[in-house]
C-alpha positions in Angstrom: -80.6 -145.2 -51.1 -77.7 -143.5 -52.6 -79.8 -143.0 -56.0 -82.9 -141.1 -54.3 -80.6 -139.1 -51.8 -79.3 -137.5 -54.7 -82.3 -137.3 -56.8 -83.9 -135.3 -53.6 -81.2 -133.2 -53.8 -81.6 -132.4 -57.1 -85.4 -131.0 -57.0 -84.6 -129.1 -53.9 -82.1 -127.0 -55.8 -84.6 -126.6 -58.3 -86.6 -124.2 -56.3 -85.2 -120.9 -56.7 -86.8 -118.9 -53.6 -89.7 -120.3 -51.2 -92.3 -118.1 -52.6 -92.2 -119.5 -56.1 -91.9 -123.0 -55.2 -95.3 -122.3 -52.9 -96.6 -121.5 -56.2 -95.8 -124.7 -57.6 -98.4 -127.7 -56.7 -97.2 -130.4 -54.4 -98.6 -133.9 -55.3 -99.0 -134.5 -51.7 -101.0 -131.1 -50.9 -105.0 -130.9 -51.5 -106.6 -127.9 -54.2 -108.9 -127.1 -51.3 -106.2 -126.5 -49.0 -106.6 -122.7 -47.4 -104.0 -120.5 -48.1 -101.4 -119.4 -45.2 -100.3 -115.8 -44.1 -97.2 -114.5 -45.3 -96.5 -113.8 -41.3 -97.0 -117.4 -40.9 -95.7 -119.3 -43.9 -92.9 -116.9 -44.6 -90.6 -119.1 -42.0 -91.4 -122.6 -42.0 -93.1 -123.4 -45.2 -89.5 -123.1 -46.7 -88.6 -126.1 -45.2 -91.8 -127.6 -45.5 -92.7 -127.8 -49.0 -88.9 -128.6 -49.5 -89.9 -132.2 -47.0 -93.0 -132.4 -49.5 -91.0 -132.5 -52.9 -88.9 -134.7 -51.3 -90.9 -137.3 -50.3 -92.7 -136.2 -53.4 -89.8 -137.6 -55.7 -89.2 -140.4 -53.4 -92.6 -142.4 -53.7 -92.3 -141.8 -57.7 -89.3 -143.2 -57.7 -90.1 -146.2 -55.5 -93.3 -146.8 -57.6 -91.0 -147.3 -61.0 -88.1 -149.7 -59.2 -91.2 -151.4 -57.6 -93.1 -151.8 -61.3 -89.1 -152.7 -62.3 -88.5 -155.3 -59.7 -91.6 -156.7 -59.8 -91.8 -157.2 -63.7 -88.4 -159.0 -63.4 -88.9 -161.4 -60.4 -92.2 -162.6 -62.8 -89.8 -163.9 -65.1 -87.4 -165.1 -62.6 -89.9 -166.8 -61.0 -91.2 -168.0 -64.3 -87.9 -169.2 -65.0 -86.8 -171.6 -61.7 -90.5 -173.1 -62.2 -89.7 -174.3 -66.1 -85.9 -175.4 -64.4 -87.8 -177.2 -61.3 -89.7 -179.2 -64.2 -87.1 -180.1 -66.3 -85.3 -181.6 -63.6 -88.0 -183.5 -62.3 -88.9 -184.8 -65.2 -85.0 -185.6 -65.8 -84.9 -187.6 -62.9 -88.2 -189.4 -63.6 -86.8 -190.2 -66.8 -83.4 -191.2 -65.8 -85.1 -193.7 -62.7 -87.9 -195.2 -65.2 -84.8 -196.3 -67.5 -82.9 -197.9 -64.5 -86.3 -199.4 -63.7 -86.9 -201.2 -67.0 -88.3 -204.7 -66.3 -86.0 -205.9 -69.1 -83.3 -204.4 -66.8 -84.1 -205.7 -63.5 -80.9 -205.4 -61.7 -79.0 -207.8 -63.3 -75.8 -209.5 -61.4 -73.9 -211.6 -63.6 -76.7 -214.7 -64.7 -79.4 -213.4 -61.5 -82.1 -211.3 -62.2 -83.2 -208.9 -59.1 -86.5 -207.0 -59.7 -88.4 -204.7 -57.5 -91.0 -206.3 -54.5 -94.1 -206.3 -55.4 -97.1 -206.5 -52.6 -98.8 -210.2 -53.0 -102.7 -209.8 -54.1 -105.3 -211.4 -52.1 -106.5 -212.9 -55.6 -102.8 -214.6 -56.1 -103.6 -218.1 -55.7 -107.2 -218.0 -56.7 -109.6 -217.3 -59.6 -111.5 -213.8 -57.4 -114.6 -213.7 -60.1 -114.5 -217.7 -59.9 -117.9 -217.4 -57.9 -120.0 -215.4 -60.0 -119.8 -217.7 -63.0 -122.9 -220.0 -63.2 -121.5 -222.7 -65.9 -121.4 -226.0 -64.4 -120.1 -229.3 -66.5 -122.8 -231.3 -68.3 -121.0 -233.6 -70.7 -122.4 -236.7 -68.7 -125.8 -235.6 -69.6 -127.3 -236.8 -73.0 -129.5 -233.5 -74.3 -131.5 -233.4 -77.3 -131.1 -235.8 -80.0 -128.4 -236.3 -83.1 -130.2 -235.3 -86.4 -129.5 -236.4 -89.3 -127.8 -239.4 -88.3 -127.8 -243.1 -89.2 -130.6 -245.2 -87.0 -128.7 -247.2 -84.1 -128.6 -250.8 -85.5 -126.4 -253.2 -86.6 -123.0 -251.5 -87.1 -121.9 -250.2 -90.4 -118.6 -251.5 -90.4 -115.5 -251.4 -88.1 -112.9 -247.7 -88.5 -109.2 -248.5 -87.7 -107.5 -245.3 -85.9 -104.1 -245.7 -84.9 -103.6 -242.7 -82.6 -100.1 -241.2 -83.4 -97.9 -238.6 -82.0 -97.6 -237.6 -78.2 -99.9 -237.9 -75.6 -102.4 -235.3 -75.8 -102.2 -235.6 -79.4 -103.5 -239.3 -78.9 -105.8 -238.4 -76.1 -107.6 -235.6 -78.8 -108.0 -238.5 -81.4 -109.2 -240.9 -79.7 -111.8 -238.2 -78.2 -112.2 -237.5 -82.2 -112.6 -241.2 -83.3 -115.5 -242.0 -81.1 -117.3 -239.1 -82.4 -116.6 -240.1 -85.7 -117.7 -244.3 -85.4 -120.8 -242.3 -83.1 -121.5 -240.1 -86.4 -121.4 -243.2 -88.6 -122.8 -246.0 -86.9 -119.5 -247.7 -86.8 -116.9 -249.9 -84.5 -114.2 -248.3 -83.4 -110.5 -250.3 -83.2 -107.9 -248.9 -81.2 -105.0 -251.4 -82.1 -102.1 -251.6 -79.9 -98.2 -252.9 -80.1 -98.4 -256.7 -82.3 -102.5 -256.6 -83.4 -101.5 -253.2 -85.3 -99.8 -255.2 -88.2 -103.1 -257.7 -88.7 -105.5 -255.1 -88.8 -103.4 -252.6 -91.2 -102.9 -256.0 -93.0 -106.4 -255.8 -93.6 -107.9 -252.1 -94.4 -108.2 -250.0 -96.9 -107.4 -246.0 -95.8 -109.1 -243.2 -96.2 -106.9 -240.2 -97.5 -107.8 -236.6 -97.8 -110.1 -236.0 -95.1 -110.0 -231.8 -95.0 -108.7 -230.5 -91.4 -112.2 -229.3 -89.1 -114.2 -231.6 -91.5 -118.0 -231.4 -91.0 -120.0 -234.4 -89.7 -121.6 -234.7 -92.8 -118.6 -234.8 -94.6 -118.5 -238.4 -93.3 -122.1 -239.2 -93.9 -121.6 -238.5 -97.5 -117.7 -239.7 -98.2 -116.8 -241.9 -95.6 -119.6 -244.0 -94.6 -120.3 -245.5 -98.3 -117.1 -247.1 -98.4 -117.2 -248.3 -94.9 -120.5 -250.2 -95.7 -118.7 -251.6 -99.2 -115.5 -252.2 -97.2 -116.6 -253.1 -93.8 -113.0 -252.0 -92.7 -111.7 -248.9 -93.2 -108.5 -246.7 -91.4 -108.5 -243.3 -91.6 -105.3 -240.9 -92.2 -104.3 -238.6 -90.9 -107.0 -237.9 -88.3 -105.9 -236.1 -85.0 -107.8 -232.5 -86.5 -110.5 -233.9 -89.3 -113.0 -233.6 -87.1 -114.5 -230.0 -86.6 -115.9 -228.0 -83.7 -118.6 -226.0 -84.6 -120.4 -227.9 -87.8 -120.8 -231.0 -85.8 -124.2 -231.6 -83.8 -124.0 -230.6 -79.8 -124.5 -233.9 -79.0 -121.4 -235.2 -81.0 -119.4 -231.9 -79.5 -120.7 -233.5 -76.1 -120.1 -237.0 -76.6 -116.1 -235.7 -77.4 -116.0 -233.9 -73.7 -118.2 -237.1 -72.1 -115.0 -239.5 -73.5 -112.2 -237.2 -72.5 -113.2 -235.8 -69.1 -114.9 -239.2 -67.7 -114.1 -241.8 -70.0 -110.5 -241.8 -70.6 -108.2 -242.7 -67.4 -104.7 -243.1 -66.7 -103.3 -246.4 -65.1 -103.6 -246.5 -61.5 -99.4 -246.6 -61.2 -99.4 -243.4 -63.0 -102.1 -242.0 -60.9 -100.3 -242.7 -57.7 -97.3 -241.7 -58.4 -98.9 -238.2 -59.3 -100.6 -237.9 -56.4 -97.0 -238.3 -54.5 -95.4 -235.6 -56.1 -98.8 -233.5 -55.7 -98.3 -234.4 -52.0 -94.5 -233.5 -51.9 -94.8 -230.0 -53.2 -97.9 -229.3 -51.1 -95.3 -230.5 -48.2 -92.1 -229.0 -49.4 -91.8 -226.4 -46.3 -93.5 -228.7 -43.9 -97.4 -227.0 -44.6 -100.2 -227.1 -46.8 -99.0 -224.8 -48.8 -100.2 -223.6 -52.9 -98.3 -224.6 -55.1 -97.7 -223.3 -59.0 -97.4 -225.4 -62.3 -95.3 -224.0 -64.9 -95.6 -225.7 -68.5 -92.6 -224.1 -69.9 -92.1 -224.8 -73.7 -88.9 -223.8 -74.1 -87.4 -227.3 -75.7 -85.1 -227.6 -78.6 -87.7 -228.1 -81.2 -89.7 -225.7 -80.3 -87.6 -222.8 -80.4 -86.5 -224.5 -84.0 -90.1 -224.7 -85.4 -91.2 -221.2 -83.7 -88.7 -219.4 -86.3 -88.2 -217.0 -83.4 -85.2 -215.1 -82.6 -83.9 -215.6 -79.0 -81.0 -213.5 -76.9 -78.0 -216.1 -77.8 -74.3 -215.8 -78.6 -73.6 -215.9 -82.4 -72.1 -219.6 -81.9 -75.4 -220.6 -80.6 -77.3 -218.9 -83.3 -75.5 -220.2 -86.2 -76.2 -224.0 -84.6 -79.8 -223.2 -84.6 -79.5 -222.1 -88.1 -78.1 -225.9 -89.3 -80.5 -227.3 -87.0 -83.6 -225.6 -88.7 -82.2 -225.6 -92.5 -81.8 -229.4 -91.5 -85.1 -230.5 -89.8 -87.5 -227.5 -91.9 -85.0 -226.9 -95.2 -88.0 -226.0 -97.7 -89.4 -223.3 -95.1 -85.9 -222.3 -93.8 -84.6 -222.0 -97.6 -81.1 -219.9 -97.3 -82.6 -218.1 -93.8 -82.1 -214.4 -95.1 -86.1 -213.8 -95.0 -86.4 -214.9 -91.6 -85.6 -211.9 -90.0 -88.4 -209.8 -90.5 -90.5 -213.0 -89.5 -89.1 -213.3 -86.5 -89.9 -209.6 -85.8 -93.2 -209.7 -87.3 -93.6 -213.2 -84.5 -92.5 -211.8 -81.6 -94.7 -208.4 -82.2 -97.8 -210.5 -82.2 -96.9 -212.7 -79.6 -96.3 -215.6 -81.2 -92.9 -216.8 -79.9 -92.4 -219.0 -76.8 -91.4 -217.0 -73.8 -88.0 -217.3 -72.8 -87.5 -217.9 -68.9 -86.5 -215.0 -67.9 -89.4 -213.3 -69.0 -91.6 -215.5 -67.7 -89.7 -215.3 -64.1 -90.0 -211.1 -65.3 -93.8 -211.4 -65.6 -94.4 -214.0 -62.6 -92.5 -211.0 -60.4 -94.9 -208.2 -62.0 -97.7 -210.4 -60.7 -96.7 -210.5 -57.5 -95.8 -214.0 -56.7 -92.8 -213.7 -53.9 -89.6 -215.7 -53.5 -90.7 -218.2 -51.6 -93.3 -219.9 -54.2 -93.2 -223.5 -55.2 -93.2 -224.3 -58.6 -93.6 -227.3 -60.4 -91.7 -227.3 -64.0 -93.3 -229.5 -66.6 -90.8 -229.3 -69.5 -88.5 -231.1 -71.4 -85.3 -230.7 -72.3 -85.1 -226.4 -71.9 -82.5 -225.3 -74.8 -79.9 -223.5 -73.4 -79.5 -225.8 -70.6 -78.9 -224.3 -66.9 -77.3 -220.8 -68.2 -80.9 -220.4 -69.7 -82.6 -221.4 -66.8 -80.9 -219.6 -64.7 -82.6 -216.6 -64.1 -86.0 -218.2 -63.6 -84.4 -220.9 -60.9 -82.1 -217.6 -59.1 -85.6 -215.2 -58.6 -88.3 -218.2 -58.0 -85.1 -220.5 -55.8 -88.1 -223.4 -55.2 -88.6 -224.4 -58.7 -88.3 -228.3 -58.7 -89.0 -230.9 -61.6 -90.3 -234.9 -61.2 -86.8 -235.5 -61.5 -85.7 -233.7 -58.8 -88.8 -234.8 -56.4 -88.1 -238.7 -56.9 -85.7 -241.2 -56.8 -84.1 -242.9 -59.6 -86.0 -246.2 -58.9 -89.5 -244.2 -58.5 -88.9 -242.9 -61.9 -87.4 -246.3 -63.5 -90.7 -247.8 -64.5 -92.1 -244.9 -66.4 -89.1 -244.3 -68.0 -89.7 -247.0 -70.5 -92.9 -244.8 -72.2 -92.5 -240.8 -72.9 -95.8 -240.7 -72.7 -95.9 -242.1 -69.1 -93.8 -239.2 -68.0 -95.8 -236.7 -69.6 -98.7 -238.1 -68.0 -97.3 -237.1 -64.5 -96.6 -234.1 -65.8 -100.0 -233.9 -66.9 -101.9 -234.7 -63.5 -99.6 -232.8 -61.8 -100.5 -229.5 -63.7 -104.4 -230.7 -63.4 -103.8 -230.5 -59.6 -102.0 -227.6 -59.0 -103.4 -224.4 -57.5 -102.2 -222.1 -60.4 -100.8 -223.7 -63.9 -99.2 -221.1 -66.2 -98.6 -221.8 -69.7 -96.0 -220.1 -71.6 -96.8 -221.3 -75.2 -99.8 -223.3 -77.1 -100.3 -226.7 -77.7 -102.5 -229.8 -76.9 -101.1 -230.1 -73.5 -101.6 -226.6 -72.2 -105.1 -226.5 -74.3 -106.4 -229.5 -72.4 -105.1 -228.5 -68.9 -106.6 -225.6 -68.9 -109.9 -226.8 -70.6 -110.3 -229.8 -67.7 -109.7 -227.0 -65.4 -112.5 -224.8 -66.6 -114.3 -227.9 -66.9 -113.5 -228.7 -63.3 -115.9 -225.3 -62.4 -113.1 -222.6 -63.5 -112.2 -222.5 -59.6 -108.8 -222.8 -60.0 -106.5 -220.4 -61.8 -105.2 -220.8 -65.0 -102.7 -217.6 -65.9 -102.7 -217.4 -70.1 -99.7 -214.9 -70.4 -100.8 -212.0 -73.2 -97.6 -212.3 -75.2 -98.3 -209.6 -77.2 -98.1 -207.4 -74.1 -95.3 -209.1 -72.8 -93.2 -208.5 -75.7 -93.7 -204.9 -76.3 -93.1 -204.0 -72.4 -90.0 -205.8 -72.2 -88.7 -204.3 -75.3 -89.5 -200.8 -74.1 -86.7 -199.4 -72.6 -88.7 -196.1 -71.0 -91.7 -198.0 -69.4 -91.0 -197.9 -65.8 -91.3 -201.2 -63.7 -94.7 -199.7 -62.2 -96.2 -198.8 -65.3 -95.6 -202.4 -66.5 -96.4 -204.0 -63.5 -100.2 -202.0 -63.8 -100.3 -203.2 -67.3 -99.6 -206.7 -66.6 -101.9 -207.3 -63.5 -104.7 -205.3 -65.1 -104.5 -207.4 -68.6 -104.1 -210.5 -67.2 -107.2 -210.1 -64.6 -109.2 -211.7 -67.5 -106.7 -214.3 -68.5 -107.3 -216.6 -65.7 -109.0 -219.6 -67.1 -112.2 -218.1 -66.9 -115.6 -218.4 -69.0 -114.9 -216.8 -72.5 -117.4 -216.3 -75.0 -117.5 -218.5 -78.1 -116.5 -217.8 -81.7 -116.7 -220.1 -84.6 -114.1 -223.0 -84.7 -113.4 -222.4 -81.6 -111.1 -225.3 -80.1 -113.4 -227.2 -77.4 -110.3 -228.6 -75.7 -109.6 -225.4 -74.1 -113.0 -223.8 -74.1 -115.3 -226.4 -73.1 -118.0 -223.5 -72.3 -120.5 -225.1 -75.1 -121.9 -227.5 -75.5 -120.1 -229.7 -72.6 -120.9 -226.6 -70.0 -124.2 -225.7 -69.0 -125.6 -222.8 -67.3 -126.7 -224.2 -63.6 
């Protein structure tokens, strides 16, 4: 106000008598305006053009600190917006890091991570309805070309079926087919008879891995009929899956989905512990089964590097130049492999990540788990938090008795075959690595009508999350629920080679 009180001032001493300044055109005064007597004017239009210049330089000075003003809160405006951004984005930024799955609130060996709501579709397979395959492997369809005529045998085929128990369980599924495919008897020696009959054959070396059926027609079956007795070695995978007639394919489903049983004290047994989880807090409740594959071995053979005090991994070194010394050679290239491994998802999951991704899922507290496992490396510490976040976790061991156990203790295979039905039985089984065992659960489960869930964990995903220290715990939850909505142990499409075991879609599935 100071400012245009004196700039008023100023063009009012300007006008040097009132008759010139009437000469002079006020911006506020009209061309057409009719003059004024001098009789008239020559008193008070003094004073009144003296009010008009001063309102005159008033509202042009008003106009240019308005233009001023206005120009300037533009950019101050401009500027608290590009602030108010930064800082939310700051503080998206610094909560998304604290958020981390890999950082989950951790308290000493505990893992806390954030609630997530439970799905509906948590303890079943949601598209499980709207899938029309139904198992036909009892069914004999079409007939086996090319194929000796079914007369007197060709000659006997010794298998002795090595290794663990689904290993033995997939050749002897194998075997048949191959006797079926030659016209031949199949032995299955067992303890004392082994010596006679090996006593007696001749073997059969060489056979290439996912061998054709004809391979056998045209190598194998000659010397059988010169023979009579043959054994054939190594044989678990010389069978192929795709260049082997359907009804051969079928035949392998028919022997291990109806043909093969356990013993009824093994069966009973698994149908108590089925029974105690289901009654574990007094109800009917679901239950998970968790193969975990987390044993000593394992973690040796995968070549994988694991979180680990430098004690533990210069032990693991010894253990792998000892047990794999031409592939572990002096060690110094298997750092990049283990990089290269754990980028395409092709290390074990540790448990801790598997508790991570169980919580992302949106299994609560309270679930009952059933671990199948042996001997986890890293004892308790690494078990830790898995058993701390998912506090129900229980093994056969810890839902018997000494005395239950006692009798099965004798075979390894016995126990695994608990562990085995137990997994077939359960509401949800979740696999944490590959092999025979987890390949045949979940393949008698799709078998079983692909009701019940089967979680295959996307390690790929898995692996770059957790290593990802700016993906926020929603972000990765999303990307774990939406992958994994098609990793449930339903229908997948075939491919050639493709293992039947886990994928019995075709030929031991047909469409109803």
């Amino acid at each position: 106000m100071a400012e245009l009180r004196h700039s008023s001032s100023i063009g009012g001493r300007a006008t040097p008598s009132p008759r010139k300044r009437d000469d002079v055109t006020s911006p506020l005064s009209t061309e057409n305006h009719p003059p004024r007597d001098d009789d008239d004017g020559g008193r008070d239009r003094y004073p009144r053009d003296r009010f008009r210049s001063l309102f005159s330089n008033h509202f042009q000075l008003l106009d240019e600190s308005a233009r001023f003003y206005s120009h300037n809160f533009k950019i101050l405006l401009l500027f608290i917006t590009i602030l108010a951004f930064a800082g939310m984005y700051s503080v998206y930024s610094v909560i998304s890091h604290l958020n981390a799955p890999y950082l989950c609130t951790k308290d000493g060996i505990t893992l806390h991570c954030p609630h997530v709501k439970e799905p509906p579709s948590l303890w079943e397979n949601p598209l499980s309805a709207t899938t029309s395959w139904k198992s036909c492997a009892e069914r004999r369809i079409g007939a086996i070309s090319d194929l000796p005529e079914a007369n007197e045998t060709n000659g006997y085929i010794f298998i002795h079926a090595e290794g663990g128990l689904n290993q033995q369980r997939i050749a002897i599924c194998n075997a048949v087919a191959v006797a079926k495919i030659m016209n031949a008897t199949l032995i299955l020696p067992v303890l004392k008879q082994d010596q006679i009959w090996k006593d007696q054959t001749r073997t059969v070396k060489n056979i290439p891995k996912y061998a054709p059926a004809q391979f056998y027609i045209d190598n194998v079956l000659p010397r059988i009929k010169e023979k009579k007795i043959m054994a054939l070695k190594p044989f678990v995978d010389r069978l192929g899956y795709d260049n082997v007639p359907q009804e051969i394919n079928r035949l392998r489903c028919r022997v291990n989905y109806h043909a093969l049983k356990f013993l009824p004290e093994i069966d009973e047994m698994a149908e108590r512990l089925v029974a105690r989880m289901r009654n574990r807090t007094g109800s009917s409740n679901p239950f998970m089964a968790l193969h975990l594959r987390f044993e000593k071995g394992m973690v040796g053979l995968s070549f994988c590097d694991f979180v680990g005090t430098r004690a533990e991994k210069a032990l693991m070194g010894l253990y792998r130049l000892k047990e794999w010394p031409r592939r572990f050679k002096d060690g110094s290239h298997l750092w990049p492999l283990a990089l290269q491994k754990r980028k395409e998802g092709r290390c074990p999951l540790e448990p801790g990540e598997v508790a991570v991704m169980l919580r992302a899922m949106g299994y609560p507290k309270e679930t009952q788990i059933y671990v199948a496992s042996g001997q986890v490396y890293g004892g308790q510490n690494r078990m830790a938090p898995l058993r701390n976040m998912f506090p129900n976790l229980v093994t056969k061991e810890e839902l018997t008795t000494k005395d239950e156990l006692d009798g099965f203790r004798k075979h390894v295979t016995s126990l695994a075959a608990l562990d085995f039905l137990v997994c077939l039985k359960s509401d949800v089984f979740v696999m944490t690595h590959g092999g025979n065992f987890a390949k045949l659960i979940i393949g008698a489960r799709r078998y079983m009508g692909h009701r019940q869930k089967s979680i295959k964990p996307d390690k790929g995903l898995l692996s770059k999350s957790l290593g990802d220290p700016y993906m926020g715990w929603a972000t990765f939850v999303e990307d774990v629920v939406i992958t994994h909505q098609t990793r449930t142990g339903l229908p997948e499409a075939t491919f050639p080679n493709y293992d039947i075991w886990e994928n019995p879609l075709t030929p031991c599935m047909c469409k109803a």
